[in-house]
C-alpha positions as a Markdown table, in Angstrom:
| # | Residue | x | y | z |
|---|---|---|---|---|
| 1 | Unk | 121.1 | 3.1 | -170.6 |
| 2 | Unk | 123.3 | 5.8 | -168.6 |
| 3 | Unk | 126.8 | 6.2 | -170.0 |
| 4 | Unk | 129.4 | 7.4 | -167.8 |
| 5 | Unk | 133.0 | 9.0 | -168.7 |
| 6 | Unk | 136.1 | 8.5 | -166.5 |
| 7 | Unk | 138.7 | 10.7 | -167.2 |
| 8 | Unk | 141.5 | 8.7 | -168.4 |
| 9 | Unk | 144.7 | 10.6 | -167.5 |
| 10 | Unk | 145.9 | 10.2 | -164.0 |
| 11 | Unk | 144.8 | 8.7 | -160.6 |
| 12 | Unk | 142.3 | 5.3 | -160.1 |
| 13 | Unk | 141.0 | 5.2 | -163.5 |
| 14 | Unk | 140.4 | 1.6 | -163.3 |
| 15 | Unk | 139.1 | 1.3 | -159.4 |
| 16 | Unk | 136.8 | 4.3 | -160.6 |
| 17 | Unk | 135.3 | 2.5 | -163.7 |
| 18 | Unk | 135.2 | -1.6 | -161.5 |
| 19 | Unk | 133.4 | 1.1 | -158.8 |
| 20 | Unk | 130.8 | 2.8 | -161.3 |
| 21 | Unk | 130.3 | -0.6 | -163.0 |
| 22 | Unk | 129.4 | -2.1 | -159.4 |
| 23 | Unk | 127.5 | 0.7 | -158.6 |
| 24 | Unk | 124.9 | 0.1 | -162.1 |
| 25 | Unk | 124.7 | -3.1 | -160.8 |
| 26 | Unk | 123.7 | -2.6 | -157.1 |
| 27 | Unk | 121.4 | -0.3 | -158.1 |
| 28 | Unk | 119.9 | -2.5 | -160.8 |
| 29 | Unk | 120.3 | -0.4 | -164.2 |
| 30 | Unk | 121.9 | -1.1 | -167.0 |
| 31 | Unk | 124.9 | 1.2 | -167.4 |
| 32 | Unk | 128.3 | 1.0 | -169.0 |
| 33 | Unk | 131.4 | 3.1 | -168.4 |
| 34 | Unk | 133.6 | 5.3 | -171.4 |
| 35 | Unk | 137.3 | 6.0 | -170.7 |
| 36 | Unk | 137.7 | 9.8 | -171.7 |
| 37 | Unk | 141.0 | 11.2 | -173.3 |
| 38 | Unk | 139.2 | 13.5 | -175.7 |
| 39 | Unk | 136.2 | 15.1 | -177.3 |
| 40 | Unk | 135.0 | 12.3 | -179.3 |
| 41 | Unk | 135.3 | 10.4 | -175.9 |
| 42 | Unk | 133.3 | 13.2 | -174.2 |
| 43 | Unk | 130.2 | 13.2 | -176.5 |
| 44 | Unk | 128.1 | 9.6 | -175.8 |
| 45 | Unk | 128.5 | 10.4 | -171.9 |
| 46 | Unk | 125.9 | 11.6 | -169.6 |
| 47 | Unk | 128.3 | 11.9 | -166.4 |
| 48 | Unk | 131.9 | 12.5 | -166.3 |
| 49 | Unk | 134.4 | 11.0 | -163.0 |
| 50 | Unk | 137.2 | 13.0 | -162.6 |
| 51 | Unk | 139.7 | 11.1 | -160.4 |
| 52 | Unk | 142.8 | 11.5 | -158.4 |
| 53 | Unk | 146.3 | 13.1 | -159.4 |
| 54 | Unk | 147.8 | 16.1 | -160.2 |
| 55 | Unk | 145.3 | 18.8 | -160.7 |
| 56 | Unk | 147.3 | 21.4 | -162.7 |
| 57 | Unk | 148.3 | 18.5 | -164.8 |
| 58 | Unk | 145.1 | 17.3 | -165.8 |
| 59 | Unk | 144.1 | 20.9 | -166.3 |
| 60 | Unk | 146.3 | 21.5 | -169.2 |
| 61 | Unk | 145.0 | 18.5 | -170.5 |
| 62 | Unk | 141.3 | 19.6 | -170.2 |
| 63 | Unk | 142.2 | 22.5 | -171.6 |
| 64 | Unk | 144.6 | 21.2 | -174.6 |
| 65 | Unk | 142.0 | 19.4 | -176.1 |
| 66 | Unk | 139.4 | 21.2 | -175.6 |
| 67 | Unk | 137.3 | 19.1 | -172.9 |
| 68 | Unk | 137.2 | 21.8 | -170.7 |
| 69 | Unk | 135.0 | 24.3 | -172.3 |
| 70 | Unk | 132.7 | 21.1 | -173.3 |
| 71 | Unk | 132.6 | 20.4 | -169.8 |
| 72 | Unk | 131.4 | 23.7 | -168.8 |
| 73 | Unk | 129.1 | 24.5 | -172.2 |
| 74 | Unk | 127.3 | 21.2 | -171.8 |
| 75 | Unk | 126.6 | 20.8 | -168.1 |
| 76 | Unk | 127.3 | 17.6 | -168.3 |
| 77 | Unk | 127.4 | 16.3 | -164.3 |
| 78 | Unk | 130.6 | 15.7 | -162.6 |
| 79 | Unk | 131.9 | 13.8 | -159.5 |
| 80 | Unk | 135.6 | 14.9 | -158.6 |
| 81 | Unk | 137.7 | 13.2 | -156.4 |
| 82 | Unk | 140.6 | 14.7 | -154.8 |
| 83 | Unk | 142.2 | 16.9 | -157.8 |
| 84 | Unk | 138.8 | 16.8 | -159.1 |
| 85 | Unk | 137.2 | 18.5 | -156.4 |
| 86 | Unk | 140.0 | 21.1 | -156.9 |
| 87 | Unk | 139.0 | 21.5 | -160.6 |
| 88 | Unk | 135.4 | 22.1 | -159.9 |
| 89 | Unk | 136.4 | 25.3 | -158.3 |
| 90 | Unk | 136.5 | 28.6 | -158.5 |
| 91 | Unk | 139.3 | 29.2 | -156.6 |
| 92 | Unk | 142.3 | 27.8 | -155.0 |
| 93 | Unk | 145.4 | 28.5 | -153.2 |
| 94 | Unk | 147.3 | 27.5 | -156.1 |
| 95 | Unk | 147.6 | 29.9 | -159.8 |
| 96 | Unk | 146.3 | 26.8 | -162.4 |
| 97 | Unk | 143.5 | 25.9 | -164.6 |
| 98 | Unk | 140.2 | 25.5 | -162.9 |
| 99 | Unk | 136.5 | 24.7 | -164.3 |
| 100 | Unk | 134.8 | 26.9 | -161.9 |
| 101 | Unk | 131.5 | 24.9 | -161.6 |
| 102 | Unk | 130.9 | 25.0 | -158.4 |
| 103 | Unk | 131.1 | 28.5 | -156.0 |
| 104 | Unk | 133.9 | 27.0 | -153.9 |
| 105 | Unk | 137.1 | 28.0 | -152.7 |
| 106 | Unk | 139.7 | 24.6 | -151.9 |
| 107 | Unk | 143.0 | 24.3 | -150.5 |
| 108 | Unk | 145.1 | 21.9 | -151.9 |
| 109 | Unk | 147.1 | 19.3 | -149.9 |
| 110 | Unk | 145.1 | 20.6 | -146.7 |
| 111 | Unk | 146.1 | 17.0 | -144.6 |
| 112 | Unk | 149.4 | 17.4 | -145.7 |
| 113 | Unk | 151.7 | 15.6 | -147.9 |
| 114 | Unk | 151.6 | 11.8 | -149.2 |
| 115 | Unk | 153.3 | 10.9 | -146.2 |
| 116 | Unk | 151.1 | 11.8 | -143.9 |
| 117 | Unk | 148.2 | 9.8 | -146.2 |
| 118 | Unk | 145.4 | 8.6 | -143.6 |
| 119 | Unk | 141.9 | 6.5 | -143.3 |
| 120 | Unk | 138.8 | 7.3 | -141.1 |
| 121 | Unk | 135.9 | 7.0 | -141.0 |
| 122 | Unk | 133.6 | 9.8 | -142.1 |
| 123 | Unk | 129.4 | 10.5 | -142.0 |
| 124 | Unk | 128.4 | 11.4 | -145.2 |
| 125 | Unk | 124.5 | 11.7 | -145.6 |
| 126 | Unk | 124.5 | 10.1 | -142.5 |
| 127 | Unk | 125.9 | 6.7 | -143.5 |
| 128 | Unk | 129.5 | 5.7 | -142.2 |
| 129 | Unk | 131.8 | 5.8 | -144.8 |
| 130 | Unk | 135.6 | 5.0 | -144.7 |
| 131 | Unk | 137.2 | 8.0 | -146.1 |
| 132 | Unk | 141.2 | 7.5 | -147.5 |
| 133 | Unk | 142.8 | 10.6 | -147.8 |
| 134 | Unk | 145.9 | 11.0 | -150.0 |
| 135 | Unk | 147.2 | 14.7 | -150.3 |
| 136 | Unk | 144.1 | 15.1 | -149.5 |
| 137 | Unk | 142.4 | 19.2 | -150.5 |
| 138 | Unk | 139.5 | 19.9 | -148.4 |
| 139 | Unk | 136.7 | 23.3 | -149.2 |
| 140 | Unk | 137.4 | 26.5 | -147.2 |
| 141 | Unk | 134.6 | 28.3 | -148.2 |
| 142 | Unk | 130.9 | 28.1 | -150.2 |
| 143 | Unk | 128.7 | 30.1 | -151.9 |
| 144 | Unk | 125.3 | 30.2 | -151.5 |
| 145 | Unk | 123.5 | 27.3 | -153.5 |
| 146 | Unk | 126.7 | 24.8 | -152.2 |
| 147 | Unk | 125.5 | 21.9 | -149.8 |
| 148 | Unk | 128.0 | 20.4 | -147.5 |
| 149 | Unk | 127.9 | 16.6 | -147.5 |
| 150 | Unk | 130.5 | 15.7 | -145.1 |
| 151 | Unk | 132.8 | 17.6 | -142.8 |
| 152 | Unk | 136.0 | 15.9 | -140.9 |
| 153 | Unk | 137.8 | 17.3 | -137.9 |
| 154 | Unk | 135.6 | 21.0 | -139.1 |
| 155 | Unk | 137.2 | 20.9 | -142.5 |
| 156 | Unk | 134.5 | 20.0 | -145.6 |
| 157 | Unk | 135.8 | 17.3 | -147.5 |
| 158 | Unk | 132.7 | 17.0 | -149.2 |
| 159 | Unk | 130.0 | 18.8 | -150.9 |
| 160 | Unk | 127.4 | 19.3 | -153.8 |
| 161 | Unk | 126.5 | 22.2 | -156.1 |
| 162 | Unk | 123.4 | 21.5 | -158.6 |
| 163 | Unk | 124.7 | 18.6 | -160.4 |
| 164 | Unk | 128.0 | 18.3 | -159.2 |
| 165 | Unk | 129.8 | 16.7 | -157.0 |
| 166 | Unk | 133.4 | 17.2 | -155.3 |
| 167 | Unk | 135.0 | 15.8 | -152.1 |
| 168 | Unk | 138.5 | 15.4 | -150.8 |
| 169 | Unk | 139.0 | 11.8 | -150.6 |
| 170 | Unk | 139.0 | 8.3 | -152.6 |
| 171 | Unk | 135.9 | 6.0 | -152.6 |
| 172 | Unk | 137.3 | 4.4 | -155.3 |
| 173 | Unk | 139.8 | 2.7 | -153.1 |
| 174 | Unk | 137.5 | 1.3 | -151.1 |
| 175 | Unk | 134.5 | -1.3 | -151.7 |
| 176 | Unk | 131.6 | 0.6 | -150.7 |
| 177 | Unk | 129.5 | 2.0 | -154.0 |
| 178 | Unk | 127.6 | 4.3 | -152.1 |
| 179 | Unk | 128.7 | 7.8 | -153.7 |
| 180 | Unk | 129.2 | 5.9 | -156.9 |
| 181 | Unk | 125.3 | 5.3 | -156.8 |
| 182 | Unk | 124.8 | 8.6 | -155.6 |
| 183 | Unk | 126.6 | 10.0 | -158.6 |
| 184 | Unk | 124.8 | 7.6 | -160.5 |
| 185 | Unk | 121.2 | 8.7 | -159.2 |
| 186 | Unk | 122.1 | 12.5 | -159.5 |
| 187 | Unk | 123.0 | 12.0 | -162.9 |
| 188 | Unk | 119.5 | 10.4 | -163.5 |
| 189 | Unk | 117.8 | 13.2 | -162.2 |
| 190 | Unk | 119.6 | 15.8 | -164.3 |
| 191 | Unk | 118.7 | 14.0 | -166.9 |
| 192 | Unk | 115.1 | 14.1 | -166.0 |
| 193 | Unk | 114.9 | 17.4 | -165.3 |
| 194 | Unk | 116.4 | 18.4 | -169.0 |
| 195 | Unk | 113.7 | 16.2 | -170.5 |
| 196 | Unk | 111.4 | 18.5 | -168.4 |
């Protein structure tokens, strides 16, 4: 049974874990969901969702208790949304705390401020998607081994490096489980691959 963390500190904890949980379910596994504040938290998982909010913010709290360097010692898989996609960068246009798993520069708030906060819909994979975009970041630029997943008016918004995952905008806020299940199926092969 797959196990999956969501990052309980800012942004749509809940939508996240009623997504994940729908997700297990559409795709017929059993699954269950962990709410993550800490190490102890950490340590059953075999995917971690890192949701929406402020990105410097959640940051210092990877970093105060120590999640971050579990994060990045244990390869544990990762889907970011919004200010997790800026996490799992190596750089942004912004001085703060990154993890630096995937070769990808990001520019925060690249749609603008919450005010100018917009839905569209997006290809991704080529399924139709509706993407909601919040102070939405979006990828300037990828190394070598990065795959884009979805661009929107030429900017990324999302993309894929080994077994992680990081786009701009919220699928949580919408009812479609599609890159829930894809999380949920990447996750799956990680773990097969590690089992050799």
């Amino acid at each position: 049974m797959l196990n999956i963390g969501i990052l309980n500190l800012q942004g749509d904890v809940e939508e996240h874990d009623i997504m994940t949980t729908n997700a297990f379910k559409n795709l017929k596994l059993e699954g269950k969901t962990t709410l993550v504040n800490n190490l102890k938290d950490i340590y059953p998982c075999d995917g971690l969702i890192i949701s929406g909010g402020e990105s410097s913010t959640i940051g210092m709290h990877l970093e105060k208790t120590g999640l971050d360097k579990y994060i990045v010692q244990s390869s544990i898989p990762v889907l970011g949304t919004c200010a997790g996609l800026v996490l799992l960068s190596k750089n942004t246009n912004k001085k703060q705390s990154l993890l630096g798993l995937m070769d990808i520069t990001v520019k925060r708030n690249a749609f603008g401020r919450q005010k100018f906060s917009f839905e569209s819909e997006i290809k991704l994979n080529n399924k139709i998607f509706n993407g909601v975009f919040i102070r939405a970041p979006c990828v300037e630029k990828i190394g070598n081994n990065v795959k884009i997943l979805s661009k929107f008016d030429e900017k990324i918004i999302a993309a894929k490096e080994n077994q992680y995952i990081g786009i701009s905008f919220h699928p949580e806020l919408t009812d479609d489980t599609y890159i829930h299940e894809l999380f949920i199926k990447e996750i799956q092969i990680y773990k097969k691959n590690k089992l050799g």
